[in-house]
C-alpha positions in Angstrom: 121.5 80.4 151.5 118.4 82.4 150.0 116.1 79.7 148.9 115.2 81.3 145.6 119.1 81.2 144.2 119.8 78.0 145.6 118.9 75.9 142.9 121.4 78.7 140.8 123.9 78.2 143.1 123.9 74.2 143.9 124.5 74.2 139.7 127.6 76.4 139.7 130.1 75.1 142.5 132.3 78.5 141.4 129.9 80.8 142.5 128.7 78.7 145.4 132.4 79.1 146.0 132.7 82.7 146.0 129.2 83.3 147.4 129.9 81.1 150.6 133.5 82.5 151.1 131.5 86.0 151.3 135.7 87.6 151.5 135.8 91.3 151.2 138.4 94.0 150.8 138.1 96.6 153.6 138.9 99.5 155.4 138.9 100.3 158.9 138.6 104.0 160.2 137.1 106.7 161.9 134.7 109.4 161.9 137.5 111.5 163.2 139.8 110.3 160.4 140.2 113.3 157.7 140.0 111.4 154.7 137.4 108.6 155.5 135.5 110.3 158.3 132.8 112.2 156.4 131.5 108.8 155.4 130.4 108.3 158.6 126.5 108.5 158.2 123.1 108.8 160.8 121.6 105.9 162.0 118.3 105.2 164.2 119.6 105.9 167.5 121.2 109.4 166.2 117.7 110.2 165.6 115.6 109.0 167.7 117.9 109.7 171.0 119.9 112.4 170.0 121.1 113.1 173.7 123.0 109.6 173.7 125.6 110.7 171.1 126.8 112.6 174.7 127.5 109.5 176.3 129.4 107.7 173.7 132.8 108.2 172.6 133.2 111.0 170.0 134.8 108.7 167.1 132.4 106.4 165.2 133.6 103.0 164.3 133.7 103.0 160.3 134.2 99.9 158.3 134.1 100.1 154.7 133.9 96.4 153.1 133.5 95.5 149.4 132.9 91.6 147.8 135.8 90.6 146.2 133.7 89.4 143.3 130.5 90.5 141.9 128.1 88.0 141.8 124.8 89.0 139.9 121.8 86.8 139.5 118.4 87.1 138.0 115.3 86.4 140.3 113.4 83.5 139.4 110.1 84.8 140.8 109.8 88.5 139.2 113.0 88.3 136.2 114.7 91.3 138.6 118.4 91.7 138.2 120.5 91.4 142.1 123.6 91.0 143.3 123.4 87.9 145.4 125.8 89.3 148.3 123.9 92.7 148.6 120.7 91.0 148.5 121.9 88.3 151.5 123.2 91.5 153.7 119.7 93.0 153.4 118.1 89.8 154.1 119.8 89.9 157.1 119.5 94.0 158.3 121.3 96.0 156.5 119.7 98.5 154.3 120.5 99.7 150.6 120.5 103.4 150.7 118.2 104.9 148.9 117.6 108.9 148.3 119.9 111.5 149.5 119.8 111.6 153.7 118.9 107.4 153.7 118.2 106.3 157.9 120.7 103.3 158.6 119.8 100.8 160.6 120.7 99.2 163.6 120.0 95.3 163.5 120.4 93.3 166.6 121.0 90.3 165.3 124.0 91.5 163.6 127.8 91.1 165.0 131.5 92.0 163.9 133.9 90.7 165.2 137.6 90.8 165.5 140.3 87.9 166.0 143.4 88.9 165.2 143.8 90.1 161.8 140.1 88.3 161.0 137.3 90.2 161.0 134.0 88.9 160.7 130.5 90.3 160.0 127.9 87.8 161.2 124.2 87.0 161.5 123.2 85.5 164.8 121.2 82.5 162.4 125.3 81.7 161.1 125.0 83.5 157.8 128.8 85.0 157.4 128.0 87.8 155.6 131.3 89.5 155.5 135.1 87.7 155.7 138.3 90.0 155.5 142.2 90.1 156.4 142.7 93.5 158.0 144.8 95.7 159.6 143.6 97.5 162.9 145.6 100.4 164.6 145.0 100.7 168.5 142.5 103.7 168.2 140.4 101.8 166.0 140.6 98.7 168.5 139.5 101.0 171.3 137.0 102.9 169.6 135.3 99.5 168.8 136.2 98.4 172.4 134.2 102.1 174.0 131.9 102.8 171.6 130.6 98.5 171.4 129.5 99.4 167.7 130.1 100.1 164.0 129.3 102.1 160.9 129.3 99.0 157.7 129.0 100.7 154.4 128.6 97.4 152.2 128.7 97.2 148.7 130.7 98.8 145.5 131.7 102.0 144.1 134.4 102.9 145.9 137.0 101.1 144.5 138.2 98.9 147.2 139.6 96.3 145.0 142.0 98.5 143.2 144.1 100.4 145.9 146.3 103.4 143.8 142.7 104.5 142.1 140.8 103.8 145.7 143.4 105.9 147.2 142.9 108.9 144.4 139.3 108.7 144.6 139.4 109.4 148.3 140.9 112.5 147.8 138.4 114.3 145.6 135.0 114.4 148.2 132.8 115.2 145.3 133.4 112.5 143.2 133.4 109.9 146.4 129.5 111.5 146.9 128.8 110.9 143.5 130.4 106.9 143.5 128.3 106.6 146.2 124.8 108.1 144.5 125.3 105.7 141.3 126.3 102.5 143.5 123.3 103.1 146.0 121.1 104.4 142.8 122.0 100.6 141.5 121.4 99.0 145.0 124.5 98.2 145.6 125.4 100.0 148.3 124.1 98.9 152.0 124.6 99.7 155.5 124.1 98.8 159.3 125.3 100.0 162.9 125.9 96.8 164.2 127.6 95.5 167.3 131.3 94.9 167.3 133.1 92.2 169.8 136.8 92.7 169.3 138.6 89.6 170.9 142.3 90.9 173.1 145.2 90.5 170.7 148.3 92.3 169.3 148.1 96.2 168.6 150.0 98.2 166.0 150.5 101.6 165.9 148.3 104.2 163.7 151.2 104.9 162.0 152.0 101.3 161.1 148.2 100.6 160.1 147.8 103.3 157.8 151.2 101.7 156.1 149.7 98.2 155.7 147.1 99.9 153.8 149.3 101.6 151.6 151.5 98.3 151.6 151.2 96.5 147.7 150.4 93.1 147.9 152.9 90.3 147.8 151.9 89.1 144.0 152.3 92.7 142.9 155.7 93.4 144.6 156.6 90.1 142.8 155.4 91.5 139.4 157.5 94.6 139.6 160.4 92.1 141.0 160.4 90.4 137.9 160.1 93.6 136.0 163.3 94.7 136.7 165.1 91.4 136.5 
């Protein structure tokens, strides 16, 4: 817990809740994928080693996670506005992106991993800085598996929470770039290449994964249940 907010969040057990929960809507993909793929950015080793992109599996790992609520917070020590889940990931090694070609990083203390249909994104100190449900195909799995790392984007402004708009936004490139320029222009939008560990388990098929995604949650099939009674 960042000692500055913790008197903040020992006074409201709601957003102590939420904060310590850290769940996340996400998407899996990757950088071969054409609707999701272009997100796929440069980090330090892409620059620095160029040559090792040869010896590494041609699809990046991509996984696109987003707080399920915001939690904003004014800093005791210099009145600055945050949100307290972007500024723990940055704590911990991601980076906000900031200007127009931003370097990602690539913490080492930093670890996703995958058990079953749980994937976790988690600081080596025990700081869970990401919880979500998901859905991962076999290509993703074995991408993860080859490749022994992933692309996070972390943060807002793509809609995650909201799947028929998420799903019309990703179709128009432009207006993704721009989404992206205001949330990362707000700082909240972070990133890391960090390692990935992805425990043996079930596989579905692409086909089958990119359905889940589609796939309206139980509550809302139950709305449009009751709709037509």
């Amino acid at each position: 817990m960042l000692a500055e907010f913790s008197p903040m969040l020992q006074a409201n057990e709601n957003l102590r809740a939420a904060y310590e929960e850290a769940g996340c809507y996400s998407v899996l993909s990757l950088s071969t994928d054409p609707v999701y793929g272009f997100l796929a950015g440069r980090s330090t080793l892409d620059i620095l080693l160029p040559e090792i992109r040869e010896l590494l599996p041609a699809s990046r790992v991509l996984v696109v996670l987003r707080p399920h609520q915001m939690l904003g917070a004014t800093s005791p020590e210099n009145g600055e506005s945050v949100e307290l889940q972007i500024h723990r990931a940055c704590d911990k090694g991601l980076r906000r992106l900031i200007g127009s070609r931003p370097t990602i990083p690539s913490p080492k203390h930093l670890t996703l991993t995958m058990a079953g249909r749980g994937l976790t994104l988690e600081h080596d100190d025990g700081t869970v800085i990401a919880r979500a449900n998901v859905t991962a195909s076999g290509r993703w799995r074995q991408a993860a598996r080859d490749r022994g790392s992933a692309l996070v984007l972390y943060g807002y402004g793509l809609a995650l929470h909201d799947p028929p708009p998420h799903r019309q936004l990703m179709t128009a490139t432009a207006e993704v770039h721009h989404r992206i320029a205001e949330a990362s222009g707000n700082g909240l939008l972070a990133a890391a290449l960090v390692s990935v560990h992805v425990q043996p388990g079930p596989t579905i098929p692409e086909s089958a994964a990119t359905a889940a995604r589609r796939q309206p949650s139980r509550t809302t099939r139950a709305r449009r249940k009751g709709r037509r009674r």
